[in-house]
Backbone as JSON Lines, residues from 0, in Angstrom:
{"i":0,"aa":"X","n":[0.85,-1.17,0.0],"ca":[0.0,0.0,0.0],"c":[0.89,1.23,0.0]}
{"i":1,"aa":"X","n":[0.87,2.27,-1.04],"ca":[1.31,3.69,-0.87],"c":[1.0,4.6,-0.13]}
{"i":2,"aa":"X","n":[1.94,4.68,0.4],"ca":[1.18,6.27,1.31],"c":[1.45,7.79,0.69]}
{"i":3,"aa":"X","n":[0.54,8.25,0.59],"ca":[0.47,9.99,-0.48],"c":[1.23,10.67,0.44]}
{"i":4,"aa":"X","n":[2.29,11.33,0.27],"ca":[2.73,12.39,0.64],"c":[2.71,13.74,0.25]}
{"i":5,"aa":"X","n":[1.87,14.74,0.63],"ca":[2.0,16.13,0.45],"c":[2.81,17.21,1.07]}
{"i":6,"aa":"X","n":[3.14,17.72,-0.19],"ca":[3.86,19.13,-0.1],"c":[2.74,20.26,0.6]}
{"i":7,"aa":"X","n":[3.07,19.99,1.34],"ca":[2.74,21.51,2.37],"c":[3.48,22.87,2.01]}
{"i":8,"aa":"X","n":[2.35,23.87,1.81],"ca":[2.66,25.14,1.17],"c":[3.49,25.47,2.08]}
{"i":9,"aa":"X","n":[4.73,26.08,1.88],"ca":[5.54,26.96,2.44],"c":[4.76,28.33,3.18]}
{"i":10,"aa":"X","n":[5.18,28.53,4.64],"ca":[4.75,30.01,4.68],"c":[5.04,31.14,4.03]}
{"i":11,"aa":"X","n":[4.78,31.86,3.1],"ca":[4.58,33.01,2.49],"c":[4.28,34.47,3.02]}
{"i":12,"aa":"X","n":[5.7,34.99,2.75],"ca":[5.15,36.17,3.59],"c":[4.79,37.2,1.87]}
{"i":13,"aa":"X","n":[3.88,37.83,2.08],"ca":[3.56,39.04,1.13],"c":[4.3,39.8,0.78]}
{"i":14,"aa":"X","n":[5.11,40.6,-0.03],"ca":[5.81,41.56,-0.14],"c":[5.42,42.51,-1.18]}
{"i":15,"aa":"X","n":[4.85,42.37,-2.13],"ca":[3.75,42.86,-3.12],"c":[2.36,42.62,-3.13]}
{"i":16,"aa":"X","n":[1.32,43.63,-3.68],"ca":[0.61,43.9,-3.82],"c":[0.02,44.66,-4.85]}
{"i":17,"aa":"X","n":[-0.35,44.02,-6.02],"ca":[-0.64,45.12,-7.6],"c":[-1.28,45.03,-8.49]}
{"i":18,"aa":"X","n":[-1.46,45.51,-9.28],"ca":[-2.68,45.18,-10.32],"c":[-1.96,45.51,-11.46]}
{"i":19,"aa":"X","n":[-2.78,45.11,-12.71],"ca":[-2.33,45.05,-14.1],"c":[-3.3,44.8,-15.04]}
{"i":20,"aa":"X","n":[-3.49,44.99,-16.04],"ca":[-4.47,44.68,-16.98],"c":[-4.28,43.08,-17.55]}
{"i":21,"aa":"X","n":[-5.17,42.48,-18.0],"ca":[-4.96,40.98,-18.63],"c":[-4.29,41.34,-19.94]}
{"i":22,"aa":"X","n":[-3.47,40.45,-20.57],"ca":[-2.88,40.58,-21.98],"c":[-4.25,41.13,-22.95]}
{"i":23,"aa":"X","n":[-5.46,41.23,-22.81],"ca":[-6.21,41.48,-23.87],"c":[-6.81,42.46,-23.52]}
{"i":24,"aa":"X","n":[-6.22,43.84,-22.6],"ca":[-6.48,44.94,-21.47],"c":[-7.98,44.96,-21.03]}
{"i":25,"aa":"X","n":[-8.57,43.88,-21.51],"ca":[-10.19,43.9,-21.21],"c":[-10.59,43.95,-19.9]}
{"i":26,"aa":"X","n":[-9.52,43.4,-18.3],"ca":[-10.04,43.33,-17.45],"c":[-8.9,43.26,-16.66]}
{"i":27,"aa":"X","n":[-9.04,43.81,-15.62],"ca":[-7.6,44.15,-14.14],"c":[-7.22,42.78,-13.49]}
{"i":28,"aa":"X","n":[-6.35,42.62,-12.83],"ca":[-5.78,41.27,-12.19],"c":[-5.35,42.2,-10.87]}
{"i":29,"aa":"X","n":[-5.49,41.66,-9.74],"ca":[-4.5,41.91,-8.87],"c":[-4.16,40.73,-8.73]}
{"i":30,"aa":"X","n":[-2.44,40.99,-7.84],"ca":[-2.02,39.52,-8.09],"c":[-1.0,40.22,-6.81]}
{"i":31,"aa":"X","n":[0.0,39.08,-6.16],"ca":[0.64,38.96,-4.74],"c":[2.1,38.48,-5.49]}
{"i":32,"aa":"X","n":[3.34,38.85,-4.84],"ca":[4.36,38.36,-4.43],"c":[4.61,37.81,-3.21]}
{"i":33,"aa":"X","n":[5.61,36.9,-3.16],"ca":[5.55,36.38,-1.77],"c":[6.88,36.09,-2.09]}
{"i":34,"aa":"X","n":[7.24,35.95,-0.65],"ca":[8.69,35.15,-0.59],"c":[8.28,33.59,0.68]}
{"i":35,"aa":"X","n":[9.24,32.82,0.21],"ca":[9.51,31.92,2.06],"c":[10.51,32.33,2.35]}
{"i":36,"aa":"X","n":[10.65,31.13,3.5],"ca":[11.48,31.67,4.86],"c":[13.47,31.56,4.07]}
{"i":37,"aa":"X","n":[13.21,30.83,2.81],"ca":[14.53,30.97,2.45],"c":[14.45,31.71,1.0]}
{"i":38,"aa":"X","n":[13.81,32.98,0.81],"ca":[13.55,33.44,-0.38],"c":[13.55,33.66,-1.69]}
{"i":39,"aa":"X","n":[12.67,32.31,-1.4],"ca":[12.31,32.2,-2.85],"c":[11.19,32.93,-3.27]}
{"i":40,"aa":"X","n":[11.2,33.22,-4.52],"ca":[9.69,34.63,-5.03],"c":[8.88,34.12,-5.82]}
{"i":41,"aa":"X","n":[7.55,34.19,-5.32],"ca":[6.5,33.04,-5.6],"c":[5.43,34.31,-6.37]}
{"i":42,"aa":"X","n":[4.54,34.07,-6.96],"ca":[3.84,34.65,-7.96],"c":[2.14,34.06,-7.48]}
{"i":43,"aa":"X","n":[1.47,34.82,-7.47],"ca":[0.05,33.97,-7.94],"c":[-1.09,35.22,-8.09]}
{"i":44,"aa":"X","n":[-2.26,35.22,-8.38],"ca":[-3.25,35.85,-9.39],"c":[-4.61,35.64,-7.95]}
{"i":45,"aa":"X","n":[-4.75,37.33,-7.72],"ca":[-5.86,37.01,-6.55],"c":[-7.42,37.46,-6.67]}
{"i":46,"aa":"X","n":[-7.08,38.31,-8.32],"ca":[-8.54,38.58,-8.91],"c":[-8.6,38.77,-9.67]}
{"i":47,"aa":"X","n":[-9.7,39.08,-10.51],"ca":[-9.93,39.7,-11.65],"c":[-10.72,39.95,-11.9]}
{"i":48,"aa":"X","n":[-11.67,41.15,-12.79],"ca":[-12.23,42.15,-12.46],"c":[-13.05,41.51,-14.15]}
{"i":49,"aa":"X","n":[-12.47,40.92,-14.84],"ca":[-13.71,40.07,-15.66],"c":[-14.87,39.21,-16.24]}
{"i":50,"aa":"X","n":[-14.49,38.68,-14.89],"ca":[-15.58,38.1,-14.48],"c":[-15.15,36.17,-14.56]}
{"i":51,"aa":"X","n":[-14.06,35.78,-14.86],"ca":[-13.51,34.53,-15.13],"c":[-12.77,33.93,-14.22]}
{"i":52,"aa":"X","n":[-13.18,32.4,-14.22],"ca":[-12.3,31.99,-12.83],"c":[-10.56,31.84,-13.05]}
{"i":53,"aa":"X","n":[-9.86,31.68,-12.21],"ca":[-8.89,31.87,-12.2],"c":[-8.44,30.89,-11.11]}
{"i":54,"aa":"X","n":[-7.11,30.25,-10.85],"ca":[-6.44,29.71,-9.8],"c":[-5.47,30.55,-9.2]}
{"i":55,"aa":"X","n":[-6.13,30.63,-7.63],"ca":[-4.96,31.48,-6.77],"c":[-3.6,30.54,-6.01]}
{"i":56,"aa":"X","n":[-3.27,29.63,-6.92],"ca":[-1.86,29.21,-5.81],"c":[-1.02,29.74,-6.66]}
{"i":57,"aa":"X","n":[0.05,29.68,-5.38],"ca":[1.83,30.33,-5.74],"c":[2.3,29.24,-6.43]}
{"i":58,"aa":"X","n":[3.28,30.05,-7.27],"ca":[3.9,29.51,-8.6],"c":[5.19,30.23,-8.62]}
{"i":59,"aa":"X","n":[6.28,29.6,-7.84],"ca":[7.88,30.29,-7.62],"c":[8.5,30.72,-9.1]}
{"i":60,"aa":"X","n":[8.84,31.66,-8.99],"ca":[10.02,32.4,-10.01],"c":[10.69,31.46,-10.66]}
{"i":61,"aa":"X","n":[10.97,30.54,-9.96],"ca":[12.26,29.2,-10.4],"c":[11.85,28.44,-11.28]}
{"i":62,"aa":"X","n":[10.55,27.56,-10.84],"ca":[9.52,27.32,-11.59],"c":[9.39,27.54,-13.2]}
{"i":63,"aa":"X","n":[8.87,28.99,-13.12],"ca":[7.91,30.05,-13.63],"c":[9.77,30.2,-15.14]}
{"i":64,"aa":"X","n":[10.6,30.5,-14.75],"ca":[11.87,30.69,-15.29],"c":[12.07,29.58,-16.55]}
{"i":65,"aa":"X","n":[12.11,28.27,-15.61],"ca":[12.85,27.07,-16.0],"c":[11.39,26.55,-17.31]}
{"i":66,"aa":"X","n":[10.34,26.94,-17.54],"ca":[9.34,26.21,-17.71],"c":[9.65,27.49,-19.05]}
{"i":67,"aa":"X","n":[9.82,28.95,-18.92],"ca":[10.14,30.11,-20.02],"c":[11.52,29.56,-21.01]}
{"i":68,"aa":"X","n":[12.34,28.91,-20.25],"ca":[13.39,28.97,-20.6],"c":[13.7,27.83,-21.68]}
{"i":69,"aa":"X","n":[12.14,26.85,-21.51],"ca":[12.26,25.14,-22.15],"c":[11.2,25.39,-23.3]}
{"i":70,"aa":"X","n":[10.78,26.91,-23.16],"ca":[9.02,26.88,-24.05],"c":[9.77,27.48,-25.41]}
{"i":71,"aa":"X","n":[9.0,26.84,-26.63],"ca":[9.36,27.67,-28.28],"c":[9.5,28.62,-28.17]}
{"i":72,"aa":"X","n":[9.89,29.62,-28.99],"ca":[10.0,30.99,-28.99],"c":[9.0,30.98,-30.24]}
{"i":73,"aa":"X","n":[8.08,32.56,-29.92],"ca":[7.88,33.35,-28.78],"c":[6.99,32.62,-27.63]}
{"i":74,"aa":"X","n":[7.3,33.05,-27.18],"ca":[6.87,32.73,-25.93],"c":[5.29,33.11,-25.5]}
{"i":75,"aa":"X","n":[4.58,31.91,-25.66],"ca":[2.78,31.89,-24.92],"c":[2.77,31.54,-23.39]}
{"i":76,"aa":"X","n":[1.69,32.03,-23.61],"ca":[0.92,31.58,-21.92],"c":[0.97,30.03,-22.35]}
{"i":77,"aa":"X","n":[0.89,29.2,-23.0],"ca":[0.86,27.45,-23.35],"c":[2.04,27.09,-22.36]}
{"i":78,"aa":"X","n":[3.37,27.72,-22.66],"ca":[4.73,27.68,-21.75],"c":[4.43,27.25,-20.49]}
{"i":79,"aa":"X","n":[3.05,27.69,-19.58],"ca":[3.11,28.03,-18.31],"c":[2.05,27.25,-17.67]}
{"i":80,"aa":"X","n":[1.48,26.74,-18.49],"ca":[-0.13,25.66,-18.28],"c":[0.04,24.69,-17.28]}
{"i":81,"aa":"X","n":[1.53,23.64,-17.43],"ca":[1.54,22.74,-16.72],"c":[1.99,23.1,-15.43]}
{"i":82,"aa":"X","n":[2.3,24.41,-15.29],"ca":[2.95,24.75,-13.64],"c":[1.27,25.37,-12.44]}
{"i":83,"aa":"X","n":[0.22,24.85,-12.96],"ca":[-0.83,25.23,-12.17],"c":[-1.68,23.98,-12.06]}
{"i":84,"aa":"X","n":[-2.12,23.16,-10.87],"ca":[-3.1,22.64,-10.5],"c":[-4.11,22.66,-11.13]}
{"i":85,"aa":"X","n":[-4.83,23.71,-10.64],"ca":[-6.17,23.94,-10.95],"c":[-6.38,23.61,-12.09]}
{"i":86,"aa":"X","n":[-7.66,23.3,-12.89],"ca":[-8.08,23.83,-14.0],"c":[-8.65,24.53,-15.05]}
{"i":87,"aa":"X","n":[-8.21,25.98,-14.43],"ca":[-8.87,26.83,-15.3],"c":[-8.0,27.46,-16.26]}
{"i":88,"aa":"X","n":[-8.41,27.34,-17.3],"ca":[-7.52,27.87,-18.37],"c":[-7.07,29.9,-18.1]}
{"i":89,"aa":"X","n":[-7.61,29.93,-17.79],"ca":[-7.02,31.41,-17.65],"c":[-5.82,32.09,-16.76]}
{"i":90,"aa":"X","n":[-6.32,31.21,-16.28],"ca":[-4.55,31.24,-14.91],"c":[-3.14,31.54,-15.46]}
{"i":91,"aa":"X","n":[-2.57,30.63,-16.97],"ca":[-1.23,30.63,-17.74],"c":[-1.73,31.97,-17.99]}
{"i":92,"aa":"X","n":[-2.78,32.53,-19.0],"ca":[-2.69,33.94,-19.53],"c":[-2.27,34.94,-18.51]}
{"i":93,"aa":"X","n":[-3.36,34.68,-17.24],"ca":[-3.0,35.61,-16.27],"c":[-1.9,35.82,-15.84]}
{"i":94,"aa":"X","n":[-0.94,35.02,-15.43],"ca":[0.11,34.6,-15.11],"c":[1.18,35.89,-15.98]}
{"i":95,"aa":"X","n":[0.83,35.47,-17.15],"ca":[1.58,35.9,-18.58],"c":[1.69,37.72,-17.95]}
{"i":96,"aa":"X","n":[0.21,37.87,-17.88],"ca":[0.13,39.52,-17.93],"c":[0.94,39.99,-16.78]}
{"i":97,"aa":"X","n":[0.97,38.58,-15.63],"ca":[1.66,39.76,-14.58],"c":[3.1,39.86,-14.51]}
{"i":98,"aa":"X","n":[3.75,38.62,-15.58],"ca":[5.15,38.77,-15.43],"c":[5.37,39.82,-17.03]}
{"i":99,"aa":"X","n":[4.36,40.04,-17.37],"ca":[4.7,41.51,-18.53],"c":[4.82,42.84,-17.38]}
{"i":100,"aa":"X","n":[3.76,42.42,-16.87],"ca":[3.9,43.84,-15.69],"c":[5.05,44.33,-14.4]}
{"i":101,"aa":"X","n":[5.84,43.04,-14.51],"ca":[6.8,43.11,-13.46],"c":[7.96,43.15,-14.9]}
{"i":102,"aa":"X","n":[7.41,42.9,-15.87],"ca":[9.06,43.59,-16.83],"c":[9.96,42.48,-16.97]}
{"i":103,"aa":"X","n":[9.4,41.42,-16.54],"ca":[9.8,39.93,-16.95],"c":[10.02,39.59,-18.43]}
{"i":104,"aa":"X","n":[8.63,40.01,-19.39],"ca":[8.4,39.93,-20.48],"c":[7.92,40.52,-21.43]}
{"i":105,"aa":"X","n":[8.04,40.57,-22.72],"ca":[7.12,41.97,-23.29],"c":[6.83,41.51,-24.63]}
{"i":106,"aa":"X","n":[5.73,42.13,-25.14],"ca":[5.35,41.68,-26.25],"c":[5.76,41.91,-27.17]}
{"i":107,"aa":"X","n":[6.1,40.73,-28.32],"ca":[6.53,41.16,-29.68],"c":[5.07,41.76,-30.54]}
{"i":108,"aa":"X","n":[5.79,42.93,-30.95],"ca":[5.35,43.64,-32.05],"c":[4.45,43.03,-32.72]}
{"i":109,"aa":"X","n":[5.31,42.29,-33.69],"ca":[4.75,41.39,-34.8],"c":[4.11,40.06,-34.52]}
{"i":110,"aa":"X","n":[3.79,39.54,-33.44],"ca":[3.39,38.14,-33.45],"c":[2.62,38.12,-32.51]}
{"i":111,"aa":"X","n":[1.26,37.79,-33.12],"ca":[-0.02,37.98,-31.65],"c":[0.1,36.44,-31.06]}
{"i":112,"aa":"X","n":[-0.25,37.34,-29.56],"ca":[-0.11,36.36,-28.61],"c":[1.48,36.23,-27.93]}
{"i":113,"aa":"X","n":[2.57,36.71,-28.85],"ca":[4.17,35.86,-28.52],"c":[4.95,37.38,-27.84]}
{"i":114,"aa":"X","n":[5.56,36.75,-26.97],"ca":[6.35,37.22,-26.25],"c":[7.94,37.16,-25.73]}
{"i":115,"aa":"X","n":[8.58,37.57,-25.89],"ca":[9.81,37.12,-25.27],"c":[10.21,37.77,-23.84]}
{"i":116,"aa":"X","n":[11.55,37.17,-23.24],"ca":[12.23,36.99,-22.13],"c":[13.32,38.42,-21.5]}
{"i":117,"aa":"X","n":[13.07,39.19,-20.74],"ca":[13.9,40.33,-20.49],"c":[14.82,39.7,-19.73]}
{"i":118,"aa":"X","n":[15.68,40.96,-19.74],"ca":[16.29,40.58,-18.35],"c":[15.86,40.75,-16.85]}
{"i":119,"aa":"X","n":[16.15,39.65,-16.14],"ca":[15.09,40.38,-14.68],"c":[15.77,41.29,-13.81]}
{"i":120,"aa":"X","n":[17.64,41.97,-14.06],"ca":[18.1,42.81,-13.26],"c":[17.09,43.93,-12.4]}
{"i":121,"aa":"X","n":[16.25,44.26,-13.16],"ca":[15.47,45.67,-12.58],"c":[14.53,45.01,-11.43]}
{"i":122,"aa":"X","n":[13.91,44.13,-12.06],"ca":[12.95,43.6,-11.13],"c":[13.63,42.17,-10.09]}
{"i":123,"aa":"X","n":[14.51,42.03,-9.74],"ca":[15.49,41.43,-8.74],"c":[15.68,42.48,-7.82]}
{"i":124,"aa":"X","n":[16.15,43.54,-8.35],"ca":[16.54,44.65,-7.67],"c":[15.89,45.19,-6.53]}
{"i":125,"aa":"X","n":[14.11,44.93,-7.79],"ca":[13.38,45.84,-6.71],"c":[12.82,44.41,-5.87]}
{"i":126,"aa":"X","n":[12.63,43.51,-5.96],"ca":[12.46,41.75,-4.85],"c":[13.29,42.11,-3.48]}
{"i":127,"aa":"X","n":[14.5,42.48,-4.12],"ca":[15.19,41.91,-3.05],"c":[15.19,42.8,-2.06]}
{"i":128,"aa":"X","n":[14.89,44.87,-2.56],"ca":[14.51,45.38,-1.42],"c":[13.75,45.36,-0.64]}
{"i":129,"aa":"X","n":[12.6,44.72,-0.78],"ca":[11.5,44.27,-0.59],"c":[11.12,42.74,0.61]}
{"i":130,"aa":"X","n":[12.43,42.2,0.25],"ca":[12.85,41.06,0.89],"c":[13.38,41.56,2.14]}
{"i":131,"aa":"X","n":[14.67,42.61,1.76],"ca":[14.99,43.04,2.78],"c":[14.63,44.01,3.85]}
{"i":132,"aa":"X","n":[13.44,44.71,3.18],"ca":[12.64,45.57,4.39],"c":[11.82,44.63,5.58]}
{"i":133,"aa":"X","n":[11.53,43.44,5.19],"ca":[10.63,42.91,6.07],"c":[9.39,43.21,5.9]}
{"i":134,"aa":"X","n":[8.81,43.96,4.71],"ca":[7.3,44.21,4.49],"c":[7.07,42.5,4.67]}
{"i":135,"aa":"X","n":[5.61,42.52,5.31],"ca":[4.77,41.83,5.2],"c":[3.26,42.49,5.03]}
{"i":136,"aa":"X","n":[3.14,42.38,3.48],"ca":[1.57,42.89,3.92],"c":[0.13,42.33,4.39]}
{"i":137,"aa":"X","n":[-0.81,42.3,3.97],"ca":[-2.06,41.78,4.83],"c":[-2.72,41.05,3.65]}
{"i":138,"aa":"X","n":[-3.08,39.66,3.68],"ca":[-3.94,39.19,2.46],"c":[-5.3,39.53,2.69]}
{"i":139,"aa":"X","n":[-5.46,40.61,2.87],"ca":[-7.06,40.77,2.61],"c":[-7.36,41.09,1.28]}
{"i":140,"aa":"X","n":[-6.73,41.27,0.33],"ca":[-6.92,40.92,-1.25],"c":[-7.3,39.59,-1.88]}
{"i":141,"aa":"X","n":[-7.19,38.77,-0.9],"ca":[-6.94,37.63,-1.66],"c":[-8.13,37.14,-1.48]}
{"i":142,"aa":"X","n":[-8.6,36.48,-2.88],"ca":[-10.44,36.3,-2.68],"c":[-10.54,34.63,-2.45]}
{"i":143,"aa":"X","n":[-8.84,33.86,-2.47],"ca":[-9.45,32.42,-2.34],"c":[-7.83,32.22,-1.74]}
{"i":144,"aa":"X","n":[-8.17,31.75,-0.32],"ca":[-7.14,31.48,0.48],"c":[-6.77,29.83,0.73]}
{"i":145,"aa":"X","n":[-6.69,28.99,-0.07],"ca":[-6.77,27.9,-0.26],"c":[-6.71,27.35,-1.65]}
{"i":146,"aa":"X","n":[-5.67,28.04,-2.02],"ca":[-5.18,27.2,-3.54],"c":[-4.89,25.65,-3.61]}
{"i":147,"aa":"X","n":[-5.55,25.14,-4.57],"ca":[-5.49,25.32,-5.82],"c":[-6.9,25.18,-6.37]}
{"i":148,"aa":"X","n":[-7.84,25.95,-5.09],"ca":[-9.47,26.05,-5.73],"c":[-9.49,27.04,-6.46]}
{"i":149,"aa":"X","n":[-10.2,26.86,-7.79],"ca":[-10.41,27.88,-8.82],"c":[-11.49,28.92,-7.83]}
{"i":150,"aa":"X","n":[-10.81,29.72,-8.36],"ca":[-11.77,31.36,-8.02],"c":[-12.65,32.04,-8.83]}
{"i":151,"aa":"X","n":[-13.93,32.25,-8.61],"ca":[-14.44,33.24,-9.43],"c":[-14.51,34.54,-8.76]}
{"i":152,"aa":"X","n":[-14.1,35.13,-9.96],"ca":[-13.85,36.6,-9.38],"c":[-14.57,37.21,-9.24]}
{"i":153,"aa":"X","n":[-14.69,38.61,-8.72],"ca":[-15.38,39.43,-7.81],"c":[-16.17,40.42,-8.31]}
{"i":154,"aa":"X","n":[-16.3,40.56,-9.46],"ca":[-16.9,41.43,-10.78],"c":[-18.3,41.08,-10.48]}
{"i":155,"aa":"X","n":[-18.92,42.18,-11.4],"ca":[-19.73,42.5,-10.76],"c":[-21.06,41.97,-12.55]}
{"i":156,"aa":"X","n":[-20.01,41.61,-13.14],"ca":[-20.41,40.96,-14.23],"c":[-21.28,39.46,-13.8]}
{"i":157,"aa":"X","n":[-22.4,39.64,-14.4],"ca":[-23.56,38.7,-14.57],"c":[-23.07,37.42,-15.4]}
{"i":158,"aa":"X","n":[-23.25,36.06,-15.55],"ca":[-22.8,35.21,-16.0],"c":[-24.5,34.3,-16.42]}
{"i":159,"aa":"X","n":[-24.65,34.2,-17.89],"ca":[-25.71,33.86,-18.18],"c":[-25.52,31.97,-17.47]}
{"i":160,"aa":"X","n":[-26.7,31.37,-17.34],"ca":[-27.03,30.43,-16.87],"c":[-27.46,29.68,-18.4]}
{"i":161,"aa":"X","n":[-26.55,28.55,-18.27],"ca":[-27.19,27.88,-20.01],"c":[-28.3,26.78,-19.18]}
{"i":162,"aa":"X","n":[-28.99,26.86,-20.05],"ca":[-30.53,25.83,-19.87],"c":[-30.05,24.54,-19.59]}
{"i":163,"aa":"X","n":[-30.45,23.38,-19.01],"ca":[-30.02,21.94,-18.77],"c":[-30.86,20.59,-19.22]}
């Protein structure tokens, strides 16, 4: 007989707090940084203002890197699908928009949907002050405290009911 062993979420302390538009600027994301106790910088998506569910668990930098670094060029939200539990498809996109917004990544010109890889000097820079102040902020943003349950977000958008 096997016995299941689970990974227990690391404690996470907050260090960000921000919003951003989705890659298709139709609708806002706020989304969290976190670090653990040996800082590592974890990512995850705590709303959205479109009305679509989304998965709120953390998804480390390291992760998030190694999974950019193995995907075709240019670079899709497809890259990022298998690093989330849940199953809601919108999570990789989301994901996408917030590492455009932290300057991770940026869109090519010419190729819808594709993106390539910055450098992360600027945004290390600003992690690690961040690391080192000791901010911890408050998750009262966060609309689903128990990842890897899909979230529906907080919009105020009506969702038709299909007949059964």
């Amino acid at each position: 007989m096997s016995e299941v062993i689970s990974n227990p979420v690391p404690s996470m302390r907050i260090i960000k707090i921000a919003s951003c538009p989705t890659c298709s600027a139709k609708a806002t994301l706020t989304y969290q940084l976190g670090c653990t106790s040996n800082s590592e910088i974890n990512f995850r998506v705590t709303n959205n203002t479109g009305g679509g569910f989304f998965s709120a668990e953390w998804v480390s930098l390291s992760v998030i890197k190694e999974a950019l670094a193995k995907a075709p060029q240019p670079i899709t939200s497809f890259a990022l699908t298998k690093l989330f539990l849940g199953k809601s498809t919108n999570t990789p996109a989301f994901l996408l928009a917030v590492l455009v917004s932290e300057g991770l990544l940026k869109a090519l010109p010419d190729k819808l949907r594709g993106y390539e890889i910055l450098d992360s000097a600027a945004f290390m820079a600003e992690v690690s002050k961040l690391i080192a102040s000791d901010v911890n902020l408050k998750a009262a943003e966060v609309s689903n405290k128990s990842a890897p349950t899909l979230t529906k977000s907080t919009s105020p958008i009506k969702l038709k009911k299909s007949p059964v």
